[in-house]
TIVEX-801264 format. One record per atom (N, C-alpha, C): residue in three letters; residue number from 0; y, z, x negated. Coordinates in nm, 3 decimals, padded with zeros to 5 digits. Layout:
N
<r><type>ala</type><seq>NUM</seq><c2>Y</c2><c3>Z</c3><c1>X</c1></r>
...
***
This chain:
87
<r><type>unk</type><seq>0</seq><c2>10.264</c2><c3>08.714</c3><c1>-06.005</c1></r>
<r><type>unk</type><seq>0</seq><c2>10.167</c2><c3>08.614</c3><c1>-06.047</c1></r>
<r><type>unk</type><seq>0</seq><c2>10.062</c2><c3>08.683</c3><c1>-06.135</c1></r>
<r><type>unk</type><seq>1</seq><c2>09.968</c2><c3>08.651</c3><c1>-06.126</c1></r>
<r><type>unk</type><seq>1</seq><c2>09.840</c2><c3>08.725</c3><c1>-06.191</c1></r>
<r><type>unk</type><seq>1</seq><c2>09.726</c2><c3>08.607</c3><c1>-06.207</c1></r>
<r><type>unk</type><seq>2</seq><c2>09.732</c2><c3>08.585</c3><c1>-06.360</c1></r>
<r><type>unk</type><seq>2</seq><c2>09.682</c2><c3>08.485</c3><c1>-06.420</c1></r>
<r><type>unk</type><seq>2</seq><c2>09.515</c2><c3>08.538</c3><c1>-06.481</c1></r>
<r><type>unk</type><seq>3</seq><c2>09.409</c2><c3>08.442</c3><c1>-06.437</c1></r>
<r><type>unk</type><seq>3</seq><c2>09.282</c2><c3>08.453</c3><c1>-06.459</c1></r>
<r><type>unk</type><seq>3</seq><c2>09.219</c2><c3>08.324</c3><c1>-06.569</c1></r>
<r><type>unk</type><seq>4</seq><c2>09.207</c2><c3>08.365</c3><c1>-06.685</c1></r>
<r><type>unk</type><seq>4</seq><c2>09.102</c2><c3>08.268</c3><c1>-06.777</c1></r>
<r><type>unk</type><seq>4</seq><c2>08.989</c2><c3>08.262</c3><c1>-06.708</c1></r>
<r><type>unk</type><seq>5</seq><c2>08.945</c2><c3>08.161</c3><c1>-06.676</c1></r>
<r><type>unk</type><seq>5</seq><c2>08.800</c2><c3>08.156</c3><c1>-06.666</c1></r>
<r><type>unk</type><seq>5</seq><c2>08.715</c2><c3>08.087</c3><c1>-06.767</c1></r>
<r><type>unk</type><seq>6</seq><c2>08.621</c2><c3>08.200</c3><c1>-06.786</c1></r>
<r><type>unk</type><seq>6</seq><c2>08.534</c2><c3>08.258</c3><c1>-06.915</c1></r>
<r><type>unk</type><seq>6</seq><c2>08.441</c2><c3>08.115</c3><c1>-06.913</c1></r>
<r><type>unk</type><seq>7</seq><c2>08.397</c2><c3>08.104</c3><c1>-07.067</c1></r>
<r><type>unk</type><seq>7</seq><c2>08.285</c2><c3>08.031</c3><c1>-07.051</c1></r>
<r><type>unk</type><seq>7</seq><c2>08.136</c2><c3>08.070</c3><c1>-07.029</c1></r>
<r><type>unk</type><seq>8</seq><c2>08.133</c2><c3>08.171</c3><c1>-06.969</c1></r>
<r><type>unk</type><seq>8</seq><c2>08.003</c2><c3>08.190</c3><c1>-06.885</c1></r>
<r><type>unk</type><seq>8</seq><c2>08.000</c2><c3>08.153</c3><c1>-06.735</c1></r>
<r><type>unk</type><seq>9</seq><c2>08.123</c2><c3>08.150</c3><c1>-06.657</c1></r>
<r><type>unk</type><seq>9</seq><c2>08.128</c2><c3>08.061</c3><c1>-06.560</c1></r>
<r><type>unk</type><seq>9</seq><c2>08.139</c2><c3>07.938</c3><c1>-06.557</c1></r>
<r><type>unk</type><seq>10</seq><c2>08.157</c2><c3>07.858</c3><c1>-06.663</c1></r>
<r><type>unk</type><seq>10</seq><c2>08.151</c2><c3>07.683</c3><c1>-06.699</c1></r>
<r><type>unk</type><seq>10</seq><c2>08.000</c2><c3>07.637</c3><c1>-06.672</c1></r>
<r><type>unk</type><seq>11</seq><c2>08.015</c2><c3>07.533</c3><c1>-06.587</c1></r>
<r><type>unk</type><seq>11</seq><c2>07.839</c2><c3>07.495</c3><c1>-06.588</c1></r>
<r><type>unk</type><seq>11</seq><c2>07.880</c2><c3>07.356</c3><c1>-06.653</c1></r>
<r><type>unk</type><seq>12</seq><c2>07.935</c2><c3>07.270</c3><c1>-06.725</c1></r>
<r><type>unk</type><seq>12</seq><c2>07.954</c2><c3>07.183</c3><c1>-06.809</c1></r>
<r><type>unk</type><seq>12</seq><c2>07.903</c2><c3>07.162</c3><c1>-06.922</c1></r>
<r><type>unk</type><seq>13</seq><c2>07.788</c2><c3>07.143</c3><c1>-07.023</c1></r>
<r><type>unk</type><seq>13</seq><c2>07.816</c2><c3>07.176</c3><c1>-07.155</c1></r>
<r><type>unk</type><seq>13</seq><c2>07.949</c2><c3>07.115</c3><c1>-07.223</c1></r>
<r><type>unk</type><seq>14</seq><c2>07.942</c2><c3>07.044</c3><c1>-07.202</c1></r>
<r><type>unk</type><seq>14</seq><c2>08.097</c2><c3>06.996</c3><c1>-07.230</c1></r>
<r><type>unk</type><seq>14</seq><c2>08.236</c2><c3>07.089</c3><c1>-07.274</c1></r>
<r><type>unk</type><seq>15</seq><c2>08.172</c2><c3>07.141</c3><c1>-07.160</c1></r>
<r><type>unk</type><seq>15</seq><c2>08.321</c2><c3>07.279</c3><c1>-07.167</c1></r>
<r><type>unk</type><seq>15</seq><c2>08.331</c2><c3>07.375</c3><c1>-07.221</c1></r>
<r><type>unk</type><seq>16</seq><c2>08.190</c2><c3>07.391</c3><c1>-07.308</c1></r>
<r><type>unk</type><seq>16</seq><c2>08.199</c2><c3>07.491</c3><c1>-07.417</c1></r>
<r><type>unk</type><seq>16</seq><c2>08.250</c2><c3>07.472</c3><c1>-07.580</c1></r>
<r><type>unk</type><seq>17</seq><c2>08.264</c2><c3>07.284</c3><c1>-07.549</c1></r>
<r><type>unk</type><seq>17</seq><c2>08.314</c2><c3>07.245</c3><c1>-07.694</c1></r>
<r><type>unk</type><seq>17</seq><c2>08.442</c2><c3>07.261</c3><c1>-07.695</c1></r>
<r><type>unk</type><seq>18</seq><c2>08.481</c2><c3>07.279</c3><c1>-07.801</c1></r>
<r><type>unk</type><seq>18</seq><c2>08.653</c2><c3>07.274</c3><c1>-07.842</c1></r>
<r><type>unk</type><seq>18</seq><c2>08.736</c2><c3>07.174</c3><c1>-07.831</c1></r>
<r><type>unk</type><seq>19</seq><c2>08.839</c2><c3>07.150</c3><c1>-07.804</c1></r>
<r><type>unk</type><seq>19</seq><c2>08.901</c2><c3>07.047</c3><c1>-07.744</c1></r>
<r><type>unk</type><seq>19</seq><c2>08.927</c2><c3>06.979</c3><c1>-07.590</c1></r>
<r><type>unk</type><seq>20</seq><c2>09.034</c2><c3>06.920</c3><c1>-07.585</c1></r>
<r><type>unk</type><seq>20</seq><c2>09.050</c2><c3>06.877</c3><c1>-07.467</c1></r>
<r><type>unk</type><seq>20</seq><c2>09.165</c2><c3>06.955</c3><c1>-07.395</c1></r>
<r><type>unk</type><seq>21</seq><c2>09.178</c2><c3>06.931</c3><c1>-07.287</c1></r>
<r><type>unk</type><seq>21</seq><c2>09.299</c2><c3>06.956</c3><c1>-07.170</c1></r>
<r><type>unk</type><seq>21</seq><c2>09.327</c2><c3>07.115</c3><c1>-07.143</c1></r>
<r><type>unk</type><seq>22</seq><c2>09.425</c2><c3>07.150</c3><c1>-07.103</c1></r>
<r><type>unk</type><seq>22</seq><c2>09.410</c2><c3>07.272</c3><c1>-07.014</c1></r>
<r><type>unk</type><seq>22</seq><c2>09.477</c2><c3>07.304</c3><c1>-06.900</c1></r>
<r><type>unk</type><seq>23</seq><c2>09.399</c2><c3>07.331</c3><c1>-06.772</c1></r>
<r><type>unk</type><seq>23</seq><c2>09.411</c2><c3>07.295</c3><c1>-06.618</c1></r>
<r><type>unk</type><seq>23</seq><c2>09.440</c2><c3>07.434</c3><c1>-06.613</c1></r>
<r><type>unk</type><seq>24</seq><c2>09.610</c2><c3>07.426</c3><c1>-06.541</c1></r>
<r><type>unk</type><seq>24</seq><c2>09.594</c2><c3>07.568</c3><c1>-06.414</c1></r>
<r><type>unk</type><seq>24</seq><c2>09.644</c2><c3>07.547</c3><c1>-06.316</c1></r>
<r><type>unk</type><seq>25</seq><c2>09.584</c2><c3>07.603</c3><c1>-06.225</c1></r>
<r><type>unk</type><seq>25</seq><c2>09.555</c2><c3>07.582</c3><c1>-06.083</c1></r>
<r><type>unk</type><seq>25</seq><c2>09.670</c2><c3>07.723</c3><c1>-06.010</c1></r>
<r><type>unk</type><seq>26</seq><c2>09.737</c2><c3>07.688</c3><c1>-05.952</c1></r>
<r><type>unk</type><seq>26</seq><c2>09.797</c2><c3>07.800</c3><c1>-05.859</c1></r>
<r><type>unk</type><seq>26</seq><c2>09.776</c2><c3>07.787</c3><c1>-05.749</c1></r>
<r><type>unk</type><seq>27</seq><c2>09.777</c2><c3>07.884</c3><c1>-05.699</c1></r>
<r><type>unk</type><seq>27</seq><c2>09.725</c2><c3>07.955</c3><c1>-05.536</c1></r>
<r><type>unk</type><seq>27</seq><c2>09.894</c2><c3>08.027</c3><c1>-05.489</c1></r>
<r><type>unk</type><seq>28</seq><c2>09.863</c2><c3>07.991</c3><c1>-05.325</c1></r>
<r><type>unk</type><seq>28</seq><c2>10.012</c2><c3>08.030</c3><c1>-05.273</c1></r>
<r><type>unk</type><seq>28</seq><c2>10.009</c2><c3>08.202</c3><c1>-05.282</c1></r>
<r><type>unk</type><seq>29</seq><c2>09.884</c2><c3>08.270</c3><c1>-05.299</c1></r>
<r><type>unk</type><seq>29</seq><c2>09.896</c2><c3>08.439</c3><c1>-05.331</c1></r>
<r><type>unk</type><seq>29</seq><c2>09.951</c2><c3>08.462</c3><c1>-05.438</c1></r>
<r><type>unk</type><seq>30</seq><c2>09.953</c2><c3>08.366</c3><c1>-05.576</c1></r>
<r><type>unk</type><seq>30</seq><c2>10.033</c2><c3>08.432</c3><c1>-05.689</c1></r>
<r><type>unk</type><seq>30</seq><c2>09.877</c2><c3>08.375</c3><c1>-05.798</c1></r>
<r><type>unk</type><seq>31</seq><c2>09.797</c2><c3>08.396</c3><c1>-05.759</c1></r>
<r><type>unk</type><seq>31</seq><c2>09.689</c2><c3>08.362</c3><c1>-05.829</c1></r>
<r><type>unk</type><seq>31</seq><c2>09.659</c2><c3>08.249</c3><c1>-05.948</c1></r>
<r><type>unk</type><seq>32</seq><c2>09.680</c2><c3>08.264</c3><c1>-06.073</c1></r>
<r><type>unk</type><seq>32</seq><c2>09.663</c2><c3>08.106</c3><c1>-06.135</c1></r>
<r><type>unk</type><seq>32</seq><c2>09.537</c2><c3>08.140</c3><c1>-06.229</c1></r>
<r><type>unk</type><seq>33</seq><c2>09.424</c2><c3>07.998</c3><c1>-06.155</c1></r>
<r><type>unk</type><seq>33</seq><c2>09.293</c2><c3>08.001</c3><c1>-06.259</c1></r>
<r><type>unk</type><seq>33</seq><c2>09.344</c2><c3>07.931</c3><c1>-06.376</c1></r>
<r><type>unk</type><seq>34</seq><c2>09.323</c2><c3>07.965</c3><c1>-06.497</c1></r>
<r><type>unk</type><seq>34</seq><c2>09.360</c2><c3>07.846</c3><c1>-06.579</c1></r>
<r><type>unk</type><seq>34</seq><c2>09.178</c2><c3>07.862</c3><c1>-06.646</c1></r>
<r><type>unk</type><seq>35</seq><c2>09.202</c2><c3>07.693</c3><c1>-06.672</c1></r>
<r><type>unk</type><seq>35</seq><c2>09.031</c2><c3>07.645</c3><c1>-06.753</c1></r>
<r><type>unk</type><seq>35</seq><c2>09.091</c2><c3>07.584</c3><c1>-06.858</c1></r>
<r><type>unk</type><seq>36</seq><c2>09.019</c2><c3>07.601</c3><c1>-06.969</c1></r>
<r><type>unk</type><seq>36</seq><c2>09.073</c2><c3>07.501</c3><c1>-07.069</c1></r>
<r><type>unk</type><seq>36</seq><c2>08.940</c2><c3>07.400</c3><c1>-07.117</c1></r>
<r><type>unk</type><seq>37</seq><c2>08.955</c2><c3>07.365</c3><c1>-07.213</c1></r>
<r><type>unk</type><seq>37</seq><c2>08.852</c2><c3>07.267</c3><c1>-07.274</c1></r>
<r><type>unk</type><seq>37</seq><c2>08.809</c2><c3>07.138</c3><c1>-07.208</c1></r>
<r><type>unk</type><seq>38</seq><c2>08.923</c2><c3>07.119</c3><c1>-07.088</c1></r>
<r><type>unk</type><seq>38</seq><c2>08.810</c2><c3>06.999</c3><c1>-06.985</c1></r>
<r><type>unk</type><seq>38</seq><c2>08.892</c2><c3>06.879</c3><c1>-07.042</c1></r>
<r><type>unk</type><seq>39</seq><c2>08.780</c2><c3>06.784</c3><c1>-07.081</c1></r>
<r><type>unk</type><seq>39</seq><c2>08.759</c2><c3>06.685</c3><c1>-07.130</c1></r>
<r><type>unk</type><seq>39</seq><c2>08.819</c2><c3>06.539</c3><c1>-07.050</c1></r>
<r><type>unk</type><seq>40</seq><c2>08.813</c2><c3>06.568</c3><c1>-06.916</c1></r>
<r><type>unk</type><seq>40</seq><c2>08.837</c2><c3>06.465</c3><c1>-06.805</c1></r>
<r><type>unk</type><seq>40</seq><c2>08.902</c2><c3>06.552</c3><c1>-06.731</c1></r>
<r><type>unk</type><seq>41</seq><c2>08.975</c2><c3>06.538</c3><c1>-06.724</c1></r>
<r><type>unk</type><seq>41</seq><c2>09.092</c2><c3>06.631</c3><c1>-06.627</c1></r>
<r><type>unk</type><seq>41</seq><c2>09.061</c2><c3>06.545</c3><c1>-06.480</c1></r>
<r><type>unk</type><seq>42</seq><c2>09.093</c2><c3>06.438</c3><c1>-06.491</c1></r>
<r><type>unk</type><seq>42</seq><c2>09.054</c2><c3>06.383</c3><c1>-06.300</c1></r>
<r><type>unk</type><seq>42</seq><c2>08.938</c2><c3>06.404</c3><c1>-06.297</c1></r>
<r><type>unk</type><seq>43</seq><c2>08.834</c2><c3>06.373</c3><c1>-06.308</c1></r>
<r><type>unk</type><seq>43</seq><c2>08.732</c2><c3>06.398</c3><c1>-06.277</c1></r>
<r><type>unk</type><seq>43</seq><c2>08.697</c2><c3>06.558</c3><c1>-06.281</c1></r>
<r><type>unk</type><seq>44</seq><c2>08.741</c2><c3>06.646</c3><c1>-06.364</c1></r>
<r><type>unk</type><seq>44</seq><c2>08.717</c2><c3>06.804</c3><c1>-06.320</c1></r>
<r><type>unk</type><seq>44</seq><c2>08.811</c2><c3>06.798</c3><c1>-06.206</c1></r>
<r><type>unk</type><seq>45</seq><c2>08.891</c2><c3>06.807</c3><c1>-06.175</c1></r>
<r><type>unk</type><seq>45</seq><c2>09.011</c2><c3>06.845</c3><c1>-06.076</c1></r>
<r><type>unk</type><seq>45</seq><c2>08.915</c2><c3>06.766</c3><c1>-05.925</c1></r>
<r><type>unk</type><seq>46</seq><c2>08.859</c2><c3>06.644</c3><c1>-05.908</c1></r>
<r><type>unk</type><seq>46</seq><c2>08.780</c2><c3>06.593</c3><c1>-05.800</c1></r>
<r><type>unk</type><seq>46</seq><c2>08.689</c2><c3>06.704</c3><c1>-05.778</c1></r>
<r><type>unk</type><seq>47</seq><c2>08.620</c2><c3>06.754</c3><c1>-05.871</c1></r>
<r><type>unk</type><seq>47</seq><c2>08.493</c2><c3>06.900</c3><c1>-05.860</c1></r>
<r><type>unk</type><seq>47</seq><c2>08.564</c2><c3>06.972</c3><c1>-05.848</c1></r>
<r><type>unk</type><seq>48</seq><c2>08.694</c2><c3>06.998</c3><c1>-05.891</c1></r>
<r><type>unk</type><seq>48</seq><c2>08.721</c2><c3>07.212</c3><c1>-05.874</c1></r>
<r><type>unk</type><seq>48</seq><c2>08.771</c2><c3>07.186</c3><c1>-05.734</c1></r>
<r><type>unk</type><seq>49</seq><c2>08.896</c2><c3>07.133</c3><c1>-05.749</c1></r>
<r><type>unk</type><seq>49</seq><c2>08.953</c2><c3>07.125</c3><c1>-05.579</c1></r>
<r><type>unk</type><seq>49</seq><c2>08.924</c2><c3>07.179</c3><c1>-05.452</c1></r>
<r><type>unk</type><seq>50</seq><c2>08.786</c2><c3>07.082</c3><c1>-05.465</c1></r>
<r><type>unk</type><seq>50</seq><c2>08.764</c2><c3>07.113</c3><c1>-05.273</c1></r>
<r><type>unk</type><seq>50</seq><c2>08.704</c2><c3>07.275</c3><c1>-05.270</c1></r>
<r><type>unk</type><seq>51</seq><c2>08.636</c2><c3>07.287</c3><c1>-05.419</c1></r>
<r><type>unk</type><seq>51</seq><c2>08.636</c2><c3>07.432</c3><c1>-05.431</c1></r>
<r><type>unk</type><seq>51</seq><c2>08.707</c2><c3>07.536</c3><c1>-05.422</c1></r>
<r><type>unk</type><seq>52</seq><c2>08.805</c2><c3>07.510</c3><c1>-05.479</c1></r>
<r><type>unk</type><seq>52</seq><c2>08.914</c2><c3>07.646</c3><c1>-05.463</c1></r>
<r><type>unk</type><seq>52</seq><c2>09.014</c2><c3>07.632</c3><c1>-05.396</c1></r>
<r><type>unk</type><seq>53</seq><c2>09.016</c2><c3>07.517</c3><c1>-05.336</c1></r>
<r><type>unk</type><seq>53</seq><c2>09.135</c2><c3>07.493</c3><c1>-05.206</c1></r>
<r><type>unk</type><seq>53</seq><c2>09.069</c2><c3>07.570</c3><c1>-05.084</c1></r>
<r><type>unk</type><seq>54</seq><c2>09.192</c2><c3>07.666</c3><c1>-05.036</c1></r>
<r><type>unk</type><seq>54</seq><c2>09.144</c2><c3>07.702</c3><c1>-04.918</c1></r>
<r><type>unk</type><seq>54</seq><c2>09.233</c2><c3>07.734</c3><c1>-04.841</c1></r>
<r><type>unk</type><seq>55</seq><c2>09.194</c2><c3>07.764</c3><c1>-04.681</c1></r>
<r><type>unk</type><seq>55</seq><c2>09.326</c2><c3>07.745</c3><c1>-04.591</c1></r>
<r><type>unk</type><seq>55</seq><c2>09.358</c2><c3>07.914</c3><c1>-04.648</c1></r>
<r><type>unk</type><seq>56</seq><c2>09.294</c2><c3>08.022</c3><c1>-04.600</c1></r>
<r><type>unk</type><seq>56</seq><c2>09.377</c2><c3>08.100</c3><c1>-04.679</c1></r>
<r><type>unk</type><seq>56</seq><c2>09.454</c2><c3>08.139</c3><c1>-04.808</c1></r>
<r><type>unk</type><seq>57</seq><c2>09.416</c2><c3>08.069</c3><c1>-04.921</c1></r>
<r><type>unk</type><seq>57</seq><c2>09.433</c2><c3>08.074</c3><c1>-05.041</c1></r>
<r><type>unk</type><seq>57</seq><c2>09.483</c2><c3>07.908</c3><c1>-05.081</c1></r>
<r><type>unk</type><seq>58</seq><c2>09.566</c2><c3>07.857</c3><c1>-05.023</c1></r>
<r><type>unk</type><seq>58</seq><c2>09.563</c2><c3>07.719</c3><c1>-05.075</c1></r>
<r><type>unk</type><seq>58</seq><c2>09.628</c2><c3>07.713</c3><c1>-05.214</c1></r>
<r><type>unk</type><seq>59</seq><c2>09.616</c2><c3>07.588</c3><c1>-05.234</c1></r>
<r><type>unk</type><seq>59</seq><c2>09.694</c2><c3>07.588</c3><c1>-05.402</c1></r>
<r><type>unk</type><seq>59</seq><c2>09.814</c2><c3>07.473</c3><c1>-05.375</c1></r>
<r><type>unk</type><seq>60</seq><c2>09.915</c2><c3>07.518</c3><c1>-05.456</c1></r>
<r><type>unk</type><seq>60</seq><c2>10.063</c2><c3>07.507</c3><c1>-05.458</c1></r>
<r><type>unk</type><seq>60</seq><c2>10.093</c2><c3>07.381</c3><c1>-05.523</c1></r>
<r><type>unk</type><seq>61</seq><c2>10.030</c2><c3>07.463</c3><c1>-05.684</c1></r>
<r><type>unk</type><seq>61</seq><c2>10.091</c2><c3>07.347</c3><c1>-05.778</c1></r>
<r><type>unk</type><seq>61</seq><c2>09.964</c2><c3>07.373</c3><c1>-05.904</c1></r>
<r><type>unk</type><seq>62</seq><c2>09.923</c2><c3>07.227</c3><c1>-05.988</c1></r>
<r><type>unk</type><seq>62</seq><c2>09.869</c2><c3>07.216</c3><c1>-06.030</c1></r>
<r><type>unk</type><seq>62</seq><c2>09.966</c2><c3>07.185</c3><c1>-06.170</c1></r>
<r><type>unk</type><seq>63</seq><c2>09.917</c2><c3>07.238</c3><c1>-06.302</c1></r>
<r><type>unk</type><seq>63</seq><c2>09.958</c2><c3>07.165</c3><c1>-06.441</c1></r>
<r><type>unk</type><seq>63</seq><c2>09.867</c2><c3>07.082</c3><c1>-06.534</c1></r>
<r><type>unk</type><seq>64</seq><c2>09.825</c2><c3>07.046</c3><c1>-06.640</c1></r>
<r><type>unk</type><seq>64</seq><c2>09.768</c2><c3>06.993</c3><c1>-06.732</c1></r>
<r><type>unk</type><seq>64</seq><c2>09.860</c2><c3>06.959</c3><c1>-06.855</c1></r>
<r><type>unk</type><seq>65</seq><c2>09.802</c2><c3>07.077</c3><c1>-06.963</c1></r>
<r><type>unk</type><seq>65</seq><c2>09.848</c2><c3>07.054</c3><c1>-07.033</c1></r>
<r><type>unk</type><seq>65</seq><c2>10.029</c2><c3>07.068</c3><c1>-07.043</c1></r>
<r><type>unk</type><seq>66</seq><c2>10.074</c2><c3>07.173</c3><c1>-06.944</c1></r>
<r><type>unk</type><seq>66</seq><c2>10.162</c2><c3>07.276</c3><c1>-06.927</c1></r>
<r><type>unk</type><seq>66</seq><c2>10.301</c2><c3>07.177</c3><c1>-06.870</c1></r>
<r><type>unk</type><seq>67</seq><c2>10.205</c2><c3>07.033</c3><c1>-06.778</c1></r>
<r><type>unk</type><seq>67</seq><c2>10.299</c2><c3>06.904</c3><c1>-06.726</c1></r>
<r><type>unk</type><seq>67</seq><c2>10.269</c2><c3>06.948</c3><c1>-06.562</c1></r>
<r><type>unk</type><seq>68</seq><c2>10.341</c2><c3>06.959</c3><c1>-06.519</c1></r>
<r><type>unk</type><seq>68</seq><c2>10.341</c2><c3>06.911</c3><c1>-06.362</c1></r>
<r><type>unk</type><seq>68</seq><c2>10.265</c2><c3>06.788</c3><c1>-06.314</c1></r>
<r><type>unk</type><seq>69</seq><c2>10.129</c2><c3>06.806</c3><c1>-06.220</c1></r>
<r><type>unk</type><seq>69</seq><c2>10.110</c2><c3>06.716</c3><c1>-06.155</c1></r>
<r><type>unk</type><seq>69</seq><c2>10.083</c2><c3>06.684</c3><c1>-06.051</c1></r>
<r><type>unk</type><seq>70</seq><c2>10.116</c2><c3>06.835</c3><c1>-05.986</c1></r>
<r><type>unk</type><seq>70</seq><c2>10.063</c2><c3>06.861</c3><c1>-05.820</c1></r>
<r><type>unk</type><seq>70</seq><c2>10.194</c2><c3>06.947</c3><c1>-05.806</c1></r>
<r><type>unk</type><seq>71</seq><c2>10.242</c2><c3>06.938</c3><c1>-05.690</c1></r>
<r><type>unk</type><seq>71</seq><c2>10.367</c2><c3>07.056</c3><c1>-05.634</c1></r>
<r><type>unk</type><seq>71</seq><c2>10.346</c2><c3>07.015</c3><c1>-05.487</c1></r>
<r><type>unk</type><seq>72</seq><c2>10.314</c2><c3>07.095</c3><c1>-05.444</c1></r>
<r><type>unk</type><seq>72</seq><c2>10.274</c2><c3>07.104</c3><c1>-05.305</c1></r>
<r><type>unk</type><seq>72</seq><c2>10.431</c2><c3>07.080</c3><c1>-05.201</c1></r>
<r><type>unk</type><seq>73</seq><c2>10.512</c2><c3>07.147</c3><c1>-05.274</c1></r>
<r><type>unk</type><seq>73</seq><c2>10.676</c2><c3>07.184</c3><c1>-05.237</c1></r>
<r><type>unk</type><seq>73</seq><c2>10.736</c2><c3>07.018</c3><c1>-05.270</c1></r>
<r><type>unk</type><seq>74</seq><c2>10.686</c2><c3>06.945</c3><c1>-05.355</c1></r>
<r><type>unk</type><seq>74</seq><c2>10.713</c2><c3>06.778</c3><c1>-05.333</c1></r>
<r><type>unk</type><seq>74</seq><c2>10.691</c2><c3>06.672</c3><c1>-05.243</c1></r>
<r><type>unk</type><seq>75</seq><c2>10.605</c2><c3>06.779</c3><c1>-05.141</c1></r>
<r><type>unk</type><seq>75</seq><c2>10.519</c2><c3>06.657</c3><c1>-05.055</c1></r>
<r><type>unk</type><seq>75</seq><c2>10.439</c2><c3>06.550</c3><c1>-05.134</c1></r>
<r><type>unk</type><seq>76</seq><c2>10.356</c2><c3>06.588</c3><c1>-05.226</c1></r>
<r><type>unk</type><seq>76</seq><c2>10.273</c2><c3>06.481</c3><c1>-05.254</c1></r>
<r><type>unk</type><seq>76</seq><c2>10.143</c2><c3>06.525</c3><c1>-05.205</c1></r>
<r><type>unk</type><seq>77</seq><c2>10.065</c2><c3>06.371</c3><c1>-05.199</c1></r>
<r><type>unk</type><seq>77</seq><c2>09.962</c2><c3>06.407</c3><c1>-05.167</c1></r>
<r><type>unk</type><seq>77</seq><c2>09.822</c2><c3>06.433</c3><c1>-05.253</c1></r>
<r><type>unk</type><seq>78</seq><c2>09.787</c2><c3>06.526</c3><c1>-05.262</c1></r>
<r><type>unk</type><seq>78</seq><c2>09.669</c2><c3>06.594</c3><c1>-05.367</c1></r>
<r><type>unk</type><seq>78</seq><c2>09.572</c2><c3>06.465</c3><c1>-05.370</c1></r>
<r><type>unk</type><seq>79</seq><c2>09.531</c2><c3>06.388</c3><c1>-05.267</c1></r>
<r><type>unk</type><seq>79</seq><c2>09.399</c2><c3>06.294</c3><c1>-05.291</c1></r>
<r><type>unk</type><seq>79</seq><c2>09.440</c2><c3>06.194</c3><c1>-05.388</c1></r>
<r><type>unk</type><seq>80</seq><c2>09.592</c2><c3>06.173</c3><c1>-05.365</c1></r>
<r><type>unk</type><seq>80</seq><c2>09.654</c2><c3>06.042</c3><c1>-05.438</c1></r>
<r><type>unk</type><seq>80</seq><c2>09.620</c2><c3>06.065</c3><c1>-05.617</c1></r>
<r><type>unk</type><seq>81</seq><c2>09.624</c2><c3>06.191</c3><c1>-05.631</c1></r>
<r><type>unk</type><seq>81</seq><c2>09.628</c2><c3>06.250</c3><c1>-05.796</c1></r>
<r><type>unk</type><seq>81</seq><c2>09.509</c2><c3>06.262</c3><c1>-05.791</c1></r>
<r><type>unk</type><seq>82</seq><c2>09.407</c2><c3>06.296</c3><c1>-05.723</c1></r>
<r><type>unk</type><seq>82</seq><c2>09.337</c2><c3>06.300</c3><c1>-05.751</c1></r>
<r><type>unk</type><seq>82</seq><c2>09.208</c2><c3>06.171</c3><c1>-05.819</c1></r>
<r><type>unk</type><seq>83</seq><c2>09.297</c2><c3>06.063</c3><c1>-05.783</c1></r>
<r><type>unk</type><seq>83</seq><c2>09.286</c2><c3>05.926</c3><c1>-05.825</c1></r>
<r><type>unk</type><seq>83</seq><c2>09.328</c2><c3>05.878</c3><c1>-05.945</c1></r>
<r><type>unk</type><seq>84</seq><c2>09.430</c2><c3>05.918</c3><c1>-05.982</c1></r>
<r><type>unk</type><seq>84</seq><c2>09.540</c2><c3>05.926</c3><c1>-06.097</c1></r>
<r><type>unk</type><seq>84</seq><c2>09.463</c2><c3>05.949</c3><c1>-06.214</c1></r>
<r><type>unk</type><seq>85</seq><c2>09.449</c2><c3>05.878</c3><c1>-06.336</c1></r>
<r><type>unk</type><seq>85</seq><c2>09.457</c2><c3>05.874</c3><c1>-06.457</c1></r>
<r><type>unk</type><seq>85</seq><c2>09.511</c2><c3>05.974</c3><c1>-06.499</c1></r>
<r><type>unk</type><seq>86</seq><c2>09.498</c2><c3>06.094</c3><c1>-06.525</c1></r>
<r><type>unk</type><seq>86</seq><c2>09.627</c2><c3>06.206</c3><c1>-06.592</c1></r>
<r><type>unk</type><seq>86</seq><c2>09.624</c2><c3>06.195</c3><c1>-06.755</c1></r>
***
């Protein structure tokens, strides 16, 4: 597993440069985990990152917030349903 912060020079939010708030990591079935912190609205970032970094080669597994389980791919749930979800 090989874990990536992503910097706040890749944040296009101002939002996401303030202090506080959630912290999202994202795993990929290669081993890959983005983690973002500072996001303020976790459903609503997760609706924007998603379709972004989901991919058929690189799909993503399992999602946390705030170091909780809310995506496990290995559960059979379905990602759109959470993506609805209040977290």
């Amino acid at each position: 597993m090989k874990k990536y912060h992503v910097d706040d020079q890749y944040r296009t939010n101002p939002m996401s440069l303030k202090p506080g708030g959630s912290v999202i990591e994202i795993f990929h079935a290669s081993g890959i985990v983005l983690e973002y912190d500072k996001i303020k609205f976790p459903p609503k970032y997760l609706r924007e990152v998603y379709p972004k970094v989901n991919t058929i080669d690189n799909p993503i597994v399992r999602i946390t917030v705030d170091g909780q389980n809310v995506f496990d791919r290995n559960d059979k749930q379905d990602i759109y349903s959470l993506l609805d979800l209040d977290i």
